[in-house]
Backbone as a printed PyTorch tensor [residue, N CA C, xyz], in Angstrom:
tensor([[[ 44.0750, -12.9580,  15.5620],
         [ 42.9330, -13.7290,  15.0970],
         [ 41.6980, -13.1910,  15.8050]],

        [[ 40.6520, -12.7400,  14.6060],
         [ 39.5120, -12.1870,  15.7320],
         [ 38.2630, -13.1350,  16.2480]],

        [[ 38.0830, -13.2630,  17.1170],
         [ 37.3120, -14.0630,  18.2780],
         [ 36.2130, -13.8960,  18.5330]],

        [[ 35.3640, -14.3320,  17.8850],
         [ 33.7550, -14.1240,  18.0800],
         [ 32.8100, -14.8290,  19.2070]],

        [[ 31.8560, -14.6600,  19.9970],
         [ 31.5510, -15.1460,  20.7590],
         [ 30.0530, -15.6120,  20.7190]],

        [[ 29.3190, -16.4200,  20.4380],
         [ 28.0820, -16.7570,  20.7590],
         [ 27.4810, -17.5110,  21.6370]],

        [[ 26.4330, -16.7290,  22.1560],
         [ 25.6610, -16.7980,  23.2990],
         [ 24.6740, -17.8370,  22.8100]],

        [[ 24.2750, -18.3470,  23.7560],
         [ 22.8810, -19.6730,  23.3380],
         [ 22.0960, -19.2760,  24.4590]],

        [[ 20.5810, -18.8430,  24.0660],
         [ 19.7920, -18.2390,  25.8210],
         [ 19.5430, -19.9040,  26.0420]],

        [[ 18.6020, -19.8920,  27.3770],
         [ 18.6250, -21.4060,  27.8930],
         [ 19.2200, -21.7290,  28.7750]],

        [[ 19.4490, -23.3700,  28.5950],
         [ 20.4130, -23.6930,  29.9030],
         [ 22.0090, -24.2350,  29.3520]],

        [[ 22.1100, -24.2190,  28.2210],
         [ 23.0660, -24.4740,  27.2560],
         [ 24.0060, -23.4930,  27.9710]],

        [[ 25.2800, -23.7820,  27.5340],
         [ 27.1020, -23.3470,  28.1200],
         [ 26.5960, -22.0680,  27.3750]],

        [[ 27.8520, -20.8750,  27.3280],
         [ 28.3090, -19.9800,  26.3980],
         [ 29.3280, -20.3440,  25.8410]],

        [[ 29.6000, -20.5890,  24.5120],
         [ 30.8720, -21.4380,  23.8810],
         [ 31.5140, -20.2320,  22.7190]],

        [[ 32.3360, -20.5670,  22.5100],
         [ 32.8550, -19.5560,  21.7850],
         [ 33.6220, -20.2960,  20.1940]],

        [[ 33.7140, -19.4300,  19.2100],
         [ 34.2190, -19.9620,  17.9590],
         [ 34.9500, -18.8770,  17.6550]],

        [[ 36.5190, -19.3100,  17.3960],
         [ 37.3120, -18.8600,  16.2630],
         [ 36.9710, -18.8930,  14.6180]],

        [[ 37.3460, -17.4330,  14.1930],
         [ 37.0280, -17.5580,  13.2840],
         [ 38.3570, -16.8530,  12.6590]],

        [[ 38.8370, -17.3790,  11.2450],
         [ 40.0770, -16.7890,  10.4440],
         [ 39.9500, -15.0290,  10.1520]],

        [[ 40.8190, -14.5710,  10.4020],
         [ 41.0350, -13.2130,   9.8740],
         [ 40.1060, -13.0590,   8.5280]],

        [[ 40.7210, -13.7180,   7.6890],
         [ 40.1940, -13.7760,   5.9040],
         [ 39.0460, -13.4940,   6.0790]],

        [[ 37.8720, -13.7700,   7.1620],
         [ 36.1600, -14.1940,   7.0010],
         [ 36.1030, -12.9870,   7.1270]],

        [[ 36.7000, -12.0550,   7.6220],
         [ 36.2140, -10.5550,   7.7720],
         [ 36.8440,  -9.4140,   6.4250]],

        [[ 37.1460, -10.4030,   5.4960],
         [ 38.1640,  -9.3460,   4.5910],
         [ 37.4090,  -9.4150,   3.4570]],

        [[ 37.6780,  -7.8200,   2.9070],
         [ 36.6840,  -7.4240,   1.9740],
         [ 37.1610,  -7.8260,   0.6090]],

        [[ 36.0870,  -8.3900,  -0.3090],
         [ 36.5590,  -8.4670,  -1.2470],
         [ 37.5560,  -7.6380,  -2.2930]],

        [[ 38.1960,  -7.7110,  -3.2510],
         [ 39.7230,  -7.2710,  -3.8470],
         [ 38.4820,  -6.2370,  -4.6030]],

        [[ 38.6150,  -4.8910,  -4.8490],
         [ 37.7930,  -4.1820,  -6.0470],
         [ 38.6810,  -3.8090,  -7.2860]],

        [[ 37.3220,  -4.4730,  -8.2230],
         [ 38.0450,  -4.0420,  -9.6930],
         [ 36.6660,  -3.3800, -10.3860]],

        [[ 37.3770,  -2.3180, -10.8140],
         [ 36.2480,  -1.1540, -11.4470],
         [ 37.1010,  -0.4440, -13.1530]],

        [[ 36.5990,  -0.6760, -14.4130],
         [ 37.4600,  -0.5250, -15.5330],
         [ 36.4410,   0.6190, -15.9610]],

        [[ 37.4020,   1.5650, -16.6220],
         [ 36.3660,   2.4560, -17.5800],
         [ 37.6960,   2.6890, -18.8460]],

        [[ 37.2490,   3.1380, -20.0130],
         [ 38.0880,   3.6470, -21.0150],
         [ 38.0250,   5.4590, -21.0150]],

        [[ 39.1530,   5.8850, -21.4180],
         [ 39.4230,   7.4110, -21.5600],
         [ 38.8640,   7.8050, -22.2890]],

        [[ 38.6210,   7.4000, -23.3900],
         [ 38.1650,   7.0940, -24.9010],
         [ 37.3970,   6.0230, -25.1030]],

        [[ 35.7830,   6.0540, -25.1690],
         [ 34.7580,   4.8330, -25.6510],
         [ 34.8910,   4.7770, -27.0480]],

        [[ 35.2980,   5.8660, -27.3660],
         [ 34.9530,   5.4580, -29.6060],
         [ 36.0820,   5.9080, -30.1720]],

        [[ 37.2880,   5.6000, -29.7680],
         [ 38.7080,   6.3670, -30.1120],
         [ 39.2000,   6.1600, -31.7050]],

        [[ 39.3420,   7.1740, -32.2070],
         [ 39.6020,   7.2610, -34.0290],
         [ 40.6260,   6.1380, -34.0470]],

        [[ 40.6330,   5.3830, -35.2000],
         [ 41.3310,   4.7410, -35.5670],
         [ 43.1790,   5.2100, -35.6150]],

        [[ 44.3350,   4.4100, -35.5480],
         [ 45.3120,   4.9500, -34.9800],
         [ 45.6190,   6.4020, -33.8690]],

        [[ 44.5800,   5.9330, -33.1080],
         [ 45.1290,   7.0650, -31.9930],
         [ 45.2320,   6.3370, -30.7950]],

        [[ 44.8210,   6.5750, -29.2510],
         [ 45.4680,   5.9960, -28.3500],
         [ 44.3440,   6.2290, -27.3590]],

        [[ 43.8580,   4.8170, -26.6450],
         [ 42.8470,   5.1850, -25.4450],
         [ 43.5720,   4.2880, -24.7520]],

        [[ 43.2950,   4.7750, -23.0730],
         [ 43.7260,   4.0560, -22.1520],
         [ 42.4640,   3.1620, -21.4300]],

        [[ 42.8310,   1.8720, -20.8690],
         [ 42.3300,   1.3300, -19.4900],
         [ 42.3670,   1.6420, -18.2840]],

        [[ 41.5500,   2.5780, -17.4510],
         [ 41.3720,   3.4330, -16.3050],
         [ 40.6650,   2.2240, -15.2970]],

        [[ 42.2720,   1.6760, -14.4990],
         [ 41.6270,   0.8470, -13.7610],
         [ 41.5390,   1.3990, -12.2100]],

        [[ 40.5710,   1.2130, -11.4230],
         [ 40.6200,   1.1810,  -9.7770],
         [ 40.6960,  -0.2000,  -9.1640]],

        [[ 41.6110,  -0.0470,  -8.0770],
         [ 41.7140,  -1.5860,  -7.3560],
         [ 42.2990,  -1.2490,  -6.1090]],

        [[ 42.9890,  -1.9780,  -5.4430],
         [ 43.8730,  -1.9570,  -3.9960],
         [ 44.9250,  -1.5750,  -4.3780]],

        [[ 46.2140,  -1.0460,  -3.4650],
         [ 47.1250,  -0.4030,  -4.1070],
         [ 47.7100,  -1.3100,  -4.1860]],

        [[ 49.0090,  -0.9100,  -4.9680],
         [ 49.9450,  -2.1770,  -5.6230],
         [ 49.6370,  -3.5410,  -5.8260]],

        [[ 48.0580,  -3.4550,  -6.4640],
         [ 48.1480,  -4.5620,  -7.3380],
         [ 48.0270,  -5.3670,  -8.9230]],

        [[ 48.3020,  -6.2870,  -8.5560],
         [ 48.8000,  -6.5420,  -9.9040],
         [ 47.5280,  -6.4920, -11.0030]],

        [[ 47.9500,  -5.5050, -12.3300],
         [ 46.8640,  -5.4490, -13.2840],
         [ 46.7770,  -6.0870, -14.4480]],

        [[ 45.6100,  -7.0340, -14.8430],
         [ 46.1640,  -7.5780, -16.7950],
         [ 44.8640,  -7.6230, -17.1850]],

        [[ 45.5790,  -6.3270, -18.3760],
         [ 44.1090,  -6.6530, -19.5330],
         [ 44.3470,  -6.8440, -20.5040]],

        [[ 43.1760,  -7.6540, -21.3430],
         [ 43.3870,  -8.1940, -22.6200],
         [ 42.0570,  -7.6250, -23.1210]],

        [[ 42.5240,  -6.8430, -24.2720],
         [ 41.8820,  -6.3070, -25.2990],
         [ 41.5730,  -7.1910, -26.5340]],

        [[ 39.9610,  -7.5580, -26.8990],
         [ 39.9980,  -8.5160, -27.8090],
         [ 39.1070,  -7.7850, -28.8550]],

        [[ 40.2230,  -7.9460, -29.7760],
         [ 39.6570,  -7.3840, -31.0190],
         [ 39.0950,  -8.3390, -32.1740]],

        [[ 39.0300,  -7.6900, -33.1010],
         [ 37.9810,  -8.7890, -34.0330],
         [ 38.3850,  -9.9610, -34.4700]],

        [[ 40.0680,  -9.9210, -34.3310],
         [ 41.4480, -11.2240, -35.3660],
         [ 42.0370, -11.2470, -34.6100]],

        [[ 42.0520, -10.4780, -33.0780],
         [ 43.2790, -10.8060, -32.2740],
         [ 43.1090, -10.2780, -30.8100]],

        [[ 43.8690, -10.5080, -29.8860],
         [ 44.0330, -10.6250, -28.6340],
         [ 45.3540,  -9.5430, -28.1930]],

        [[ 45.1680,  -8.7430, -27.2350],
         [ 46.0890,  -7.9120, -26.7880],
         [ 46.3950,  -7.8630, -25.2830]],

        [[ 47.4500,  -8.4560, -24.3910],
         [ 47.4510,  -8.6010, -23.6470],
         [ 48.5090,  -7.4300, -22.7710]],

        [[ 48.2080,  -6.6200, -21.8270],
         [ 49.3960,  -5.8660, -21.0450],
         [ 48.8560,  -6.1120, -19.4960]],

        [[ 49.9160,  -5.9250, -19.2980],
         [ 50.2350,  -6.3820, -17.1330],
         [ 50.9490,  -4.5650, -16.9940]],

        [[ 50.3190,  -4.2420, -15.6890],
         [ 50.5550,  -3.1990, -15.1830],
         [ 50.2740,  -3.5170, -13.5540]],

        [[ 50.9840,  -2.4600, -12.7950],
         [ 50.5770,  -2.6710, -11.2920],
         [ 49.9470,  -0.9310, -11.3570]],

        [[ 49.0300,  -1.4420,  -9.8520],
         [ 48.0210,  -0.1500,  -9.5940],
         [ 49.0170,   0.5390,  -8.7960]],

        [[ 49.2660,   2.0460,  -8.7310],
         [ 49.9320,   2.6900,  -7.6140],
         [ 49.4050,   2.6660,  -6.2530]],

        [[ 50.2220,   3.3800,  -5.5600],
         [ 49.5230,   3.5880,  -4.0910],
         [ 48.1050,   3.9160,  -3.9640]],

        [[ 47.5420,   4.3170,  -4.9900],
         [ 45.9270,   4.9440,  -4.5170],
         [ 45.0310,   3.8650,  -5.1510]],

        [[ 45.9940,   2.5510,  -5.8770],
         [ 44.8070,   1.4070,  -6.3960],
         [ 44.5860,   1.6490,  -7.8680]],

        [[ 45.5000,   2.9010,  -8.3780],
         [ 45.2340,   3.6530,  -9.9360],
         [ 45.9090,   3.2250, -10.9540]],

        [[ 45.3880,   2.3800, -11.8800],
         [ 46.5860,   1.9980, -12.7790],
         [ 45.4960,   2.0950, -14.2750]],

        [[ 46.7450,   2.6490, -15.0720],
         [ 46.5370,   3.5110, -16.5760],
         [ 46.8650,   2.4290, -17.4810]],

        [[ 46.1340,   1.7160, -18.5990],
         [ 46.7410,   1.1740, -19.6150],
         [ 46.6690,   1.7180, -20.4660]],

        [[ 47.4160,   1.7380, -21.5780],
         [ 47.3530,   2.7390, -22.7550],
         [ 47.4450,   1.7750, -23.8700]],

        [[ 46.7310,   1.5830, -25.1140],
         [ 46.3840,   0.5760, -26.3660],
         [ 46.4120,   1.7650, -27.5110]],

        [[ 47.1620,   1.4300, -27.9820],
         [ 47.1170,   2.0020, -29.9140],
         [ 46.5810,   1.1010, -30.1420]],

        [[ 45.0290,   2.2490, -31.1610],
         [ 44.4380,   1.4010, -31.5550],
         [ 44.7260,   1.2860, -33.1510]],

        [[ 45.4090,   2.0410, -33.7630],
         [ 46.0800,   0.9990, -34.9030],
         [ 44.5600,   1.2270, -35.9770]],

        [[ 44.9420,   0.0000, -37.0330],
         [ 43.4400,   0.0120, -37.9460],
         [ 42.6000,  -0.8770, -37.6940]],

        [[ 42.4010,  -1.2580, -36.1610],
         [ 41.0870,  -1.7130, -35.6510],
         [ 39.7160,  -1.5030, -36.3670]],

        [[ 39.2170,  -2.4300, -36.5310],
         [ 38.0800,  -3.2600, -37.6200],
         [ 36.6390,  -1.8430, -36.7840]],

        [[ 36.6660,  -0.5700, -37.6940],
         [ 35.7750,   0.3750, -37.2030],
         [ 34.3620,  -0.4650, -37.0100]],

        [[ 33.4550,   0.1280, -36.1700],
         [ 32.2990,  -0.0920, -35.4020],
         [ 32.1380,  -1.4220, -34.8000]],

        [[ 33.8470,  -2.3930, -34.3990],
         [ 33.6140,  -3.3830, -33.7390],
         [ 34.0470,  -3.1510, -32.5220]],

        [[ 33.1180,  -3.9340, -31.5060],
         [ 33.1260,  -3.1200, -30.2060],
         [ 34.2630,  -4.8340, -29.5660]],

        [[ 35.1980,  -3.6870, -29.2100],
         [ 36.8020,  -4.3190, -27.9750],
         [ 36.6380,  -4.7640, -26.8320]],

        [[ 36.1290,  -5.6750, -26.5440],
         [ 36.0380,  -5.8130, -25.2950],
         [ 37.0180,  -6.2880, -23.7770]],

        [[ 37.4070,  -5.3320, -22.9070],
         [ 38.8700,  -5.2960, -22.9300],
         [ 38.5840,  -6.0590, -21.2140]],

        [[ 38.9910,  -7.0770, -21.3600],
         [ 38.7790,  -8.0770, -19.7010],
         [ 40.0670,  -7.4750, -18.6760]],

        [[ 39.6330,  -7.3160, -17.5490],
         [ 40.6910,  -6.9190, -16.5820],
         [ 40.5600,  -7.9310, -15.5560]],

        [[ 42.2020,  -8.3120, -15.0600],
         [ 41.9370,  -8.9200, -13.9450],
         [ 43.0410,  -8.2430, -13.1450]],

        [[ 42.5950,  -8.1880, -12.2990],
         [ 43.4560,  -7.7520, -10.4300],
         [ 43.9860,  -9.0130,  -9.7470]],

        [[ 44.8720,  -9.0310,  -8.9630],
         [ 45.4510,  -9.4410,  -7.7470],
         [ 46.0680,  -9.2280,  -6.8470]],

        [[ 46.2340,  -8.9480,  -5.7460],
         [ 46.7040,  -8.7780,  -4.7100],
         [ 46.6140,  -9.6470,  -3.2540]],

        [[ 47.6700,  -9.4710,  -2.6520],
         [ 47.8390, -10.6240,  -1.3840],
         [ 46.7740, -11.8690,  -1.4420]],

        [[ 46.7460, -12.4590,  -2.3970],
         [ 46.1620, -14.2160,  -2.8490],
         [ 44.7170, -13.7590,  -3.2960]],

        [[ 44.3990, -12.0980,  -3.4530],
         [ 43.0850, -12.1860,  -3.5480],
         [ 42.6730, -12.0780,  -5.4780]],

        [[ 41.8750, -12.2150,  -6.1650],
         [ 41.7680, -11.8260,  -7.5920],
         [ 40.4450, -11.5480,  -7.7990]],

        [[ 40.1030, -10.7110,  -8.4300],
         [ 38.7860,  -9.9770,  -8.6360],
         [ 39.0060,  -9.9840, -10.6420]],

        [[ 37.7390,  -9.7480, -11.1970],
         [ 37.8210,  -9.3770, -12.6020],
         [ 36.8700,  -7.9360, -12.7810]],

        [[ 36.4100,  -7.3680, -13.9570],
         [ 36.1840,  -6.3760, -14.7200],
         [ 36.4790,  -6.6090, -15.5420]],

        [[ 35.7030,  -5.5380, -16.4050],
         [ 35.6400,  -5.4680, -18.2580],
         [ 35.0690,  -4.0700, -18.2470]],

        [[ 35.4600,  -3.9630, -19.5450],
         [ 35.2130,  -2.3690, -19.6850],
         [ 34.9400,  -2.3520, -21.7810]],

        [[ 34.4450,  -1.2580, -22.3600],
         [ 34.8050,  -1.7830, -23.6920],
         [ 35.2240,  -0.3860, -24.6080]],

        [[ 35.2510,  -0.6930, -26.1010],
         [ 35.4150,   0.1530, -26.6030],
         [ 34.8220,   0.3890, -28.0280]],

        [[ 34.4930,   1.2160, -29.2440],
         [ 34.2840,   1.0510, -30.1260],
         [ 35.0990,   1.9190, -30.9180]],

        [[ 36.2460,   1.1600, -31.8780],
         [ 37.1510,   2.5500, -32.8340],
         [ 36.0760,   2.7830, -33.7910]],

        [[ 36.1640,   4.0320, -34.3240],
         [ 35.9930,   4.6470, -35.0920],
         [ 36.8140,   4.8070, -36.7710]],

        [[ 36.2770,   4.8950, -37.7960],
         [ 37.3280,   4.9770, -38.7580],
         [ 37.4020,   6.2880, -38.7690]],

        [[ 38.8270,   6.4650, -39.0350],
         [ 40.0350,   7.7050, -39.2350],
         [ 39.3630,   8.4780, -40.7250]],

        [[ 39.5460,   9.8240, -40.3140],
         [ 38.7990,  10.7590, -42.0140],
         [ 40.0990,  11.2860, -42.4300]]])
């Protein structure tokens, strides 16, 4: 437990306060980008997530009639890949794909998006 100490100038004591581990811990990072921003209709872009390592990843891709949900964990370096067929996704409507992280009680969010393209 780390132990902080404050001084009071004057004639006041020197007293000291505990403070929890947690107060010094950095928030969980979540950072989303797509492989593919305008990916042709039936082809395949991924969710390029960064976070802490091994933690837990879920994104939901919301399209124009529906909702797409996948869970992935980040590897050791915090790196985790989602991959979405995009199928005949409703061309020039933009996906907006929500990410959330967790790890050891902590949860962070991100979003990232996309726009399909129609197939020639």
């Amino acid at each position: 437990m780390a132990l902080v100490t404050v001084l009071s100038l004057g004639f006041s004591s020197v007293s000291a306060v505990e403070l929890a581990p947690e107060a010094f811990a950095a928030p969980l990072a979540c950072r989303a980008s797509m492989s593919d921003a305008k990916p042709k209709q039936y082809s395949t872009t991924s969710v390029l997530v960064s976070t802490a390592a091994r933690a837990g990843v879920t994104t939901t891709a919301k399209y124009k009639t529906t909702s797409t949900v996948k869970r992935s964990v980040a590897n050791a370096l915090g790196k985790a890949t989602v991959r979405y067929l995009i199928s005949a996704a409703t061309p020039g409507f933009t996906v907006v794909v929500s990410v959330e992280v967790s790890s050891s009680g902590k949860k962070a969010s991100c979003s990232t998006k996309f726009v399909p393209v129609a197939r020639k």
